[in-house]
MILO-167810 format. One record per residue: residue in one letter; x, y, z of N, C-alpha, C in turn. Coordinates in steps of 0.1 Angstrom, whole numbers, plus 2048, in hexadecimal, padded with zeros to 3 digits. Atoms other than C-alpha are relative to their C-alpha. Layout:
N
AXYZXYZXYZ
...
END
This chain:
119
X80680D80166638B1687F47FF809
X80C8047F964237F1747FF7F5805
X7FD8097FC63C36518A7F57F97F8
X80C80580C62334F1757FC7EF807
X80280D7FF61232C17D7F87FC7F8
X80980680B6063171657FB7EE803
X80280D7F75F52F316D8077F77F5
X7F980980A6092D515A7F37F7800
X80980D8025ED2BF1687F5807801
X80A7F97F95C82CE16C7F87F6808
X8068077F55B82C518B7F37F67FA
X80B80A8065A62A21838007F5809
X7FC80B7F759C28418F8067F97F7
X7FD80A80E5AE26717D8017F3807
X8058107FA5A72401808097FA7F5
X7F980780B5C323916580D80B803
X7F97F88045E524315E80180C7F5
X8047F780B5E826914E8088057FE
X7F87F88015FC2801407F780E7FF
X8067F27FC5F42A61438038057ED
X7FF7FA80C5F42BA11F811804804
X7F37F87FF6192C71197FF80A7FD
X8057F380161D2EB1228128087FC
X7F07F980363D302115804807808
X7FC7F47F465031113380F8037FA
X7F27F880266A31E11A80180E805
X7FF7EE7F866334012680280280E
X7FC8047F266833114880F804803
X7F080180268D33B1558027FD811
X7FC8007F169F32D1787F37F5807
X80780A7F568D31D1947F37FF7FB
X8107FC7FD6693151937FB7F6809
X80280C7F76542FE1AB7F47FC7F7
X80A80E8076422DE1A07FA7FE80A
X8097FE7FA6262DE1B57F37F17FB
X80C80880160D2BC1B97FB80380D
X80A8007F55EE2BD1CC7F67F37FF
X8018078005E02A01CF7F07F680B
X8098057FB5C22881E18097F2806
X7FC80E8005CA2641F17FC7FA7F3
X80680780E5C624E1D97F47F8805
X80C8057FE5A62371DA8007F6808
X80080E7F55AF2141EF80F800803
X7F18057F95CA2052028097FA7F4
X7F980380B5E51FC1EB8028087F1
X8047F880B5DE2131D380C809800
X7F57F77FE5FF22E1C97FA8097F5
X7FB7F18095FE24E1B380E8037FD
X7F27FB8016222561A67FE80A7F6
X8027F180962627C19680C7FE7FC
X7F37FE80864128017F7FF8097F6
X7FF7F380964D29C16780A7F87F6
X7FB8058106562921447FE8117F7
X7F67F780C66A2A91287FC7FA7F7
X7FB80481066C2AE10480280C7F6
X7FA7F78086782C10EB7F28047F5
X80C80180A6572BE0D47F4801809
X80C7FE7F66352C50E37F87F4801
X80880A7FD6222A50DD8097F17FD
X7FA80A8006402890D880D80580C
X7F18047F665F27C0E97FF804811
X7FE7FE7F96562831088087F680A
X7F580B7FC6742741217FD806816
X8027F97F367627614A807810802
X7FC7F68006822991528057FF810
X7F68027F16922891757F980680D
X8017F57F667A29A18C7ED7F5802
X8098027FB6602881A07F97FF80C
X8087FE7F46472881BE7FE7F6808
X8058107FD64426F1D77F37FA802
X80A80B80562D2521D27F0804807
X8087FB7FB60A25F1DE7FB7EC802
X8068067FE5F62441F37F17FE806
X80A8007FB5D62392007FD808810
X8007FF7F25E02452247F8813803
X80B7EE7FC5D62722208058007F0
X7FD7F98095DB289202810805807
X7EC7FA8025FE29B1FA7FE80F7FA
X7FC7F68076062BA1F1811800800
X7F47FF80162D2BC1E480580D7F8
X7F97F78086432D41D480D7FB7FE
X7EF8018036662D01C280380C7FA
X7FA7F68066792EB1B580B7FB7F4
X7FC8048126872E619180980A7F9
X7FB7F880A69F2FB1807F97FD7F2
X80A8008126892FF15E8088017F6
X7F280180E6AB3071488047F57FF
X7FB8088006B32E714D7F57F57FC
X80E8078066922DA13D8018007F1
X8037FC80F68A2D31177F0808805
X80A7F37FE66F2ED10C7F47FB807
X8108017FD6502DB1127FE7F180F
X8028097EC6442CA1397F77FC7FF
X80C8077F862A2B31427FF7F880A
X8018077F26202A21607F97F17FF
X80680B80061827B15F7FA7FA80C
X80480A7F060726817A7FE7F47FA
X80280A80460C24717C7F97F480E
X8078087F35F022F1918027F67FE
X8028108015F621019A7F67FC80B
X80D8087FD5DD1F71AC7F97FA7FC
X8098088045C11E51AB7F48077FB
X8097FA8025A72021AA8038087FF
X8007F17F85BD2211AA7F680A7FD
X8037EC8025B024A1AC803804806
X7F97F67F65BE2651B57FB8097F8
X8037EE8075B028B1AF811805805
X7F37F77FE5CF2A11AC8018067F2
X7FE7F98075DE2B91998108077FD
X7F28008076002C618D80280E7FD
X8047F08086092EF18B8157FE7FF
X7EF7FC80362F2FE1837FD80F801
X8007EF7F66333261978138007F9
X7F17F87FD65333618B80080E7FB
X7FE7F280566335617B7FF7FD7F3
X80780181265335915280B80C800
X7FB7EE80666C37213F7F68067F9
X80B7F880765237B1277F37F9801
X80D80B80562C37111C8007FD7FA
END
């Protein structure tokens, strides 16, 4: 097995809530780490929340997949990691950010590091 990282989110800035394309970590097996990197966000009051959403289909049903990062603020940037068992995932991951505020932004980005059985 290789260790492989692939980004759920690509590093952007965003001034709206986004979701990242959904990517297949069926070839994924065991632990992997969820990995945000992140900016403050733009003013006081302003939050970032990263979340990982499942689904069985690549571009519908996506549902929470129980696994999120805490709330990014105006105060510095974040960098976080969770670790995920990926067998306990449907096939396909993406990473949502959700801004709330009056003006939010936040640059960040979104990867997933584990053991690939195959390519």
């Amino acid at each position: 097995m290789i260790n492989t990282t692939v980004a759920l989110l690509e590093p952007a800035e965003l001034a709206a809530t986004t979701s990242g394309t959904a990517v297949d970590l069926s070839a994924w097996h065991g632990l992997v780490d969820v990995i945000l990197t992140s900016s403050a966000t733009g003013a006081p009051g302003d939050t970032a929340t990263v979340t990982i959403e499942h689904s069985d289909e690549e571009n519908t049903g996506f549902a929470s997949a129980g696994v999120a990062f805490e709330p990014v603020d105006d105060e510095a940037g974040s960098t976080q990691l969770v670790t995920v068992n990926v067998d306990q995932l449907k096939p396909y991951v993406r990473a949502t950010v959700t801004l709330d505020g009056d003006t939010p932004t936040v640059t960040c980005a979104v990867l997933v590091s584990g053991k690939r059985n195959y390519a």
